[in-house]
Kinemage of the C-alpha trace (Angstrom):
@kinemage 1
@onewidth
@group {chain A} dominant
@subgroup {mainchain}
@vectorlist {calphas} color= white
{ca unk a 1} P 109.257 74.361 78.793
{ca unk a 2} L 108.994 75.990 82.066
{ca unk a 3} L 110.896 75.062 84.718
{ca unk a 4} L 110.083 75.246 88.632
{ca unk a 5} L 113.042 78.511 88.800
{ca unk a 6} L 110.294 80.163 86.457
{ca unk a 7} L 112.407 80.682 83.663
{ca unk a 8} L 112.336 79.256 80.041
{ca unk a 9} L 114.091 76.515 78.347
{ca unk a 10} L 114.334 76.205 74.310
{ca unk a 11} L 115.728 72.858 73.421
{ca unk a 12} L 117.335 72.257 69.939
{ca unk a 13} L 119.448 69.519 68.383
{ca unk a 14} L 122.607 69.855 66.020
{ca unk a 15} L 123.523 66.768 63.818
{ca unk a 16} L 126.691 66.499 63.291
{ca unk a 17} L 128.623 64.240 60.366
{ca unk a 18} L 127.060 60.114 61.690
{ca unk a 19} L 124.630 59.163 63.770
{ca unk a 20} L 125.529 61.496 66.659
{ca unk a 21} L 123.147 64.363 68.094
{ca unk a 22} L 123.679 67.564 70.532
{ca unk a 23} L 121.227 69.025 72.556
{ca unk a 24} L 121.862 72.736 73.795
{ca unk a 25} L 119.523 74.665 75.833
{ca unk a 26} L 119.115 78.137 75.897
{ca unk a 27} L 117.596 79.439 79.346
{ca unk a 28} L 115.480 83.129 79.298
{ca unk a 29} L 115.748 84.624 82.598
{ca unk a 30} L 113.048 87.043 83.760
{ca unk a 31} L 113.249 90.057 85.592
{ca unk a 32} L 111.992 90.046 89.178
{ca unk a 33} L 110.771 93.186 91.012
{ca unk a 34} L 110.226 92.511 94.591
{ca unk a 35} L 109.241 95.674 96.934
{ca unk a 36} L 110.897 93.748 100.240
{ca unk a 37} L 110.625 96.894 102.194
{ca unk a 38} L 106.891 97.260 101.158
{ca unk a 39} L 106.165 93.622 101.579
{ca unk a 40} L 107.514 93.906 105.296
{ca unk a 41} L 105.635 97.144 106.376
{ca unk a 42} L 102.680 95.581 104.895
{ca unk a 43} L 103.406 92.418 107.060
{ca unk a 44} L 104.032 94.249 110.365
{ca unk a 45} L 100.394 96.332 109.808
{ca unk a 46} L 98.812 94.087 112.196
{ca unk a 47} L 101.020 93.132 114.456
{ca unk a 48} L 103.183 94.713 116.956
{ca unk a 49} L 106.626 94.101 117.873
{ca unk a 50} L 107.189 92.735 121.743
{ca unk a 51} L 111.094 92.385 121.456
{ca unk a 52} L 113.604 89.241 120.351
{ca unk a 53} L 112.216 89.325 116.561
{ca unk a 54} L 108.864 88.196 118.285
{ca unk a 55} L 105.356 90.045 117.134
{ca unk a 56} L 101.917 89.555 118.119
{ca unk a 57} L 98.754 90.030 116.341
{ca unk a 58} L 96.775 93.293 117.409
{ca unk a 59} L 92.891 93.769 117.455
{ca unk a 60} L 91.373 94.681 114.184
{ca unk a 61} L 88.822 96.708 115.152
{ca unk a 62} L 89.014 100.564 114.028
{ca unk a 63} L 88.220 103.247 116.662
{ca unk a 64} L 86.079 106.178 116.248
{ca unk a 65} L 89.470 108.182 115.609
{ca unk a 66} L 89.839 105.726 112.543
{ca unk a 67} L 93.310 104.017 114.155
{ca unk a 68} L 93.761 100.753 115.198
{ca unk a 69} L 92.924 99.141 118.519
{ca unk a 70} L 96.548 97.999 119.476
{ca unk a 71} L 95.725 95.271 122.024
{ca unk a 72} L 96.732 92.059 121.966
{ca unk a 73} L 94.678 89.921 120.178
{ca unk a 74} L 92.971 86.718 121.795
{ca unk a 75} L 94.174 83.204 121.595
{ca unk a 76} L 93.330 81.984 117.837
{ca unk a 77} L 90.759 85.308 117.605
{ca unk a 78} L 91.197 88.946 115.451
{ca unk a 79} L 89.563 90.808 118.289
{ca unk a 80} L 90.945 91.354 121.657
{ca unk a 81} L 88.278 90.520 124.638
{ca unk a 82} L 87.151 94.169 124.798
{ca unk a 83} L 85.691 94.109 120.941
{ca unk a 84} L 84.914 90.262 121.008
């Protein structure tokens, strides 16, 4: 069985001497591999910082130059009101 920690439980039963049963469980942990510094830059591509731990989304339209337009985006919107 797989639990909701994503790791893997064997059940199996001793008997001992009577009536009586014991049920161990032997739990298989997996390895996890998490690039948190990659996962953040990635994060922070299109948005730019404006202080506090605050960011706002910037437009995601490429220039001619191939770099980012870094206005602000509009309200709900990718673009900012120049590229709209």
């Amino acid at each position: 069985m797989i639990t909701r920690s994503k790791t893997k439980s064997e059940k199996s039963t001793v008997n001992f001497h009577g009536n009586s049963e014991v049920k161990f469980e032997k739990t298989v942990k997996f390895e996890v591999n998490i690039d948190f510094d990659g996962a953040s830059e990635a994060w922070k591509a299109n948005k730019i910082s404006i202080g506090n731990g605050s960011y706002k989304y910037v437009c995601q339209k490429i220039n001619k130059n191939n770099t980012n337009c870094k206005r602000k985006c509009l309200l709900g919107e990718n673009y900012c009101k120049i590229h709209k």
